[in-house]
C-alpha positions as CSV (number, residue, x, y, z in Angstrom):
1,X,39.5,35.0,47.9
2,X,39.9,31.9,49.9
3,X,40.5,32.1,53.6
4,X,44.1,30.9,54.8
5,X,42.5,29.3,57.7
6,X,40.8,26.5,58.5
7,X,39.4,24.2,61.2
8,X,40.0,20.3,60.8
9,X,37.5,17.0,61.4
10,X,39.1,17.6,64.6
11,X,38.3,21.0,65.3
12,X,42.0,22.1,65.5
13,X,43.0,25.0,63.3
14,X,45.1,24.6,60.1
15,X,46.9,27.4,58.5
16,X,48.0,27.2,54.8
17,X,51.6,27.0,53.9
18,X,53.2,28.0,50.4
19,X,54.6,24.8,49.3
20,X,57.5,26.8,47.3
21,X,59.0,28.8,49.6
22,X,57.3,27.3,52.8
23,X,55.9,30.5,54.5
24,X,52.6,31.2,55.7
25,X,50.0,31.9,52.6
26,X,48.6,35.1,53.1
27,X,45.9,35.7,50.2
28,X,44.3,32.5,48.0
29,X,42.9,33.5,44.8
30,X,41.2,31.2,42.2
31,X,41.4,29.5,40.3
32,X,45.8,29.8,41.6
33,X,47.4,31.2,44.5
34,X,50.6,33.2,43.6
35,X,53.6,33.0,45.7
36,X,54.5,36.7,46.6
37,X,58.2,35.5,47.6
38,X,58.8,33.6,44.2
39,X,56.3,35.2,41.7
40,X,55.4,31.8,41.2
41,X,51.8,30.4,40.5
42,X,50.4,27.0,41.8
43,X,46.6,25.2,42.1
44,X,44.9,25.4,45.0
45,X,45.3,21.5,45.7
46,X,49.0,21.8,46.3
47,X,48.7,24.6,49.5
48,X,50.3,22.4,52.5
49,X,47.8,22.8,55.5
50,X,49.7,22.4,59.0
51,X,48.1,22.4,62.6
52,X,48.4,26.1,63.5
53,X,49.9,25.2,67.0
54,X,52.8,23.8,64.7
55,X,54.0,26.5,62.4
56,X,57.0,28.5,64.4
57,X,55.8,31.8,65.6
58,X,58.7,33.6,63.5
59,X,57.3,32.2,60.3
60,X,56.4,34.7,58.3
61,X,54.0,35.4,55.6
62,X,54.9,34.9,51.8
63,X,54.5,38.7,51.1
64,X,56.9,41.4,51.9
65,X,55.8,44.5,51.4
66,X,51.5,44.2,51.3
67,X,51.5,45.7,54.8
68,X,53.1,48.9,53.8
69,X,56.5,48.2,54.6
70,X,58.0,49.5,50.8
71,X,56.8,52.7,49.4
72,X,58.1,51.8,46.1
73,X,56.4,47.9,46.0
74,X,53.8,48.1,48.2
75,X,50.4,46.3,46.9
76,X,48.2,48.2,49.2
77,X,47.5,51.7,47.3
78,X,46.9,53.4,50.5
79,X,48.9,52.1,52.6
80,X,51.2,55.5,53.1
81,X,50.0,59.1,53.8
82,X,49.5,61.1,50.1
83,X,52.3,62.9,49.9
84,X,51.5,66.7,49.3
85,X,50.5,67.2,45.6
86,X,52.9,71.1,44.4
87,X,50.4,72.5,42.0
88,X,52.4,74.0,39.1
């Protein structure tokens, strides 16, 4: 995994940007970085890096539900207290 983050020649920090739906990347795999919005796949080469000071604080991330927001979609396995197993 890639960080999203990143520091340019100028020292200023970059943060990746999904070029499909234009929210903030939130994981980079190799050797493509899937767009959790769209379900779509891209190469690393095409992530838009933007001066962090520039991206709008109410952009989000291109995930929904990874921070345990969905019990039904979430990708995090433990992200919600185990519900009570009823032995039979």
């Amino acid at each position: 995994m890639f960080n999203t983050e990143r520091k340019n020649e100028k020292g200023e920090v970059e943060v990746a940007i999904c070029p499909l739906c234009g929210l903030r990347v939130e994981f980079m795999g190799a050797p493509m970085v899937r767009c959790y919005s769209t379900g779509d796949t891209y190469e690393l080469e095409e992530i838009i890096w933007t001066l962090k000071s520039e991206v709008p604080k109410e952009t989000e991330y291109d995930v929904e539900n990874i921070r345990g927001n969905d019990k039904l979609q979430d990708f995090l396995p433990n992200a919600h207290p185990q519900e009570d197993e009823i032995e039979a």
